[in-house]
C-alpha positions in Angstrom: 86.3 74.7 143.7 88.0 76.1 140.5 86.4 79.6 139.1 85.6 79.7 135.4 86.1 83.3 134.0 83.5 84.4 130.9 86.2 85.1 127.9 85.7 89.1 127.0 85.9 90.8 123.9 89.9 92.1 124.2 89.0 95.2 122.0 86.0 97.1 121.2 84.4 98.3 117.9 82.5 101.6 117.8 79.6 101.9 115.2 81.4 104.3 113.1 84.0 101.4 112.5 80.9 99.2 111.6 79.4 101.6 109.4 82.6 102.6 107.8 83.2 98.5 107.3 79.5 98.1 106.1 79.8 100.8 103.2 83.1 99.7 102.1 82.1 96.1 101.8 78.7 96.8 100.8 75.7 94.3 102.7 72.9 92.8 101.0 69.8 91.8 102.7 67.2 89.5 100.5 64.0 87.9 101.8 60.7 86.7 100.4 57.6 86.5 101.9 55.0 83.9 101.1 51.3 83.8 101.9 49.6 80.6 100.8 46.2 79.5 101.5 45.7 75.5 100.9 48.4 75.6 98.4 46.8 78.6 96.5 50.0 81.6 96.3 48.1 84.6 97.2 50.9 87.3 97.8 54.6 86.9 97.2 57.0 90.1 98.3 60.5 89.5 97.5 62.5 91.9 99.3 66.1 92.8 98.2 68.5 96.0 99.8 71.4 96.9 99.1 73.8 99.3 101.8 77.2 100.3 100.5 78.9 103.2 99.3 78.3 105.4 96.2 82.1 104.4 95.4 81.0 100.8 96.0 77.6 100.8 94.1 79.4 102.5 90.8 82.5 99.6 91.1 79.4 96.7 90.8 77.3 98.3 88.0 74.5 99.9 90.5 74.3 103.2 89.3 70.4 104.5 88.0 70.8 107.8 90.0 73.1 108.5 86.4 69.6 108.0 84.7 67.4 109.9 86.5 64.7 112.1 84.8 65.9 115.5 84.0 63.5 118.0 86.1 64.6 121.2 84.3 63.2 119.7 80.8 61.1 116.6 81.5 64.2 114.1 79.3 65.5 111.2 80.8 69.4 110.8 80.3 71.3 107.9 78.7 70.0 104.9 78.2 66.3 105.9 78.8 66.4 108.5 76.1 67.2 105.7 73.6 64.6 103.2 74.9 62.1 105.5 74.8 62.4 106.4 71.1 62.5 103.0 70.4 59.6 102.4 72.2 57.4 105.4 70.4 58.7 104.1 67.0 57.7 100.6 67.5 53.9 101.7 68.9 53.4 104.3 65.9 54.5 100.7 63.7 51.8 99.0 66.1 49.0 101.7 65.6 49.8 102.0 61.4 49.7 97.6 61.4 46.1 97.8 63.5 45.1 100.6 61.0 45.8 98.4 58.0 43.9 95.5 59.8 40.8 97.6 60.3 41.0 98.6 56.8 41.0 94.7 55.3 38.1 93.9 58.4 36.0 96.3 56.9 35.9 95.5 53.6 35.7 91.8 53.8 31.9 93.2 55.5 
């Protein structure tokens, strides 16, 4: 009768070596969650994470913390300042166009 042996890992890996591979690669974890009910989509959760490194996140573009709100004085930095002053000048041209239409609905009365 010949003995088999179970092959063994030859070295072993401590979880600081995983972690340390983990936030220099950077792992992504997506997933979506259905819930149907005779063929009717009632709830659909997509789920998508992200672990890596700050290093890592800033070398693929992943880097909102930069444009975070301002606590000291309420402002948003970057980008978000611009947007928003976009944004208020195109509803003050919203509220002036439904001003002019209220204008031209009332006299047509």
């Amino acid at each position: 009768m010949s003995t088999t042996r179970i092959p063994t890992a030859t070295s072993s890996t401590s979880i600081a070596d995983i972690l340390e591979r983990v936030l220099d690669m950077g792992v992504v974890i997506a997933g979506d969650i259905r819930i149907k009910l005779v063929d009717i989509e009632l709830l659909t959760i997509q789920i998508r994470l992200v672990v890596c490194s700050v290093e890592k996140a800033k070398e693929i573009g992943m880097d909102w913390w930069n444009l975070a709100i301002d606590k000291k004085n309420n402002t948003t930095d970057g980008i978000a300042k611009s947007d928003a002053s976009e944004l208020a000048s195109r509803l003050e041209a919203m509220e002036l166009k439904m001003k002019d239409l209220e204008r031209v609905g009332t006299r047509t009365r």
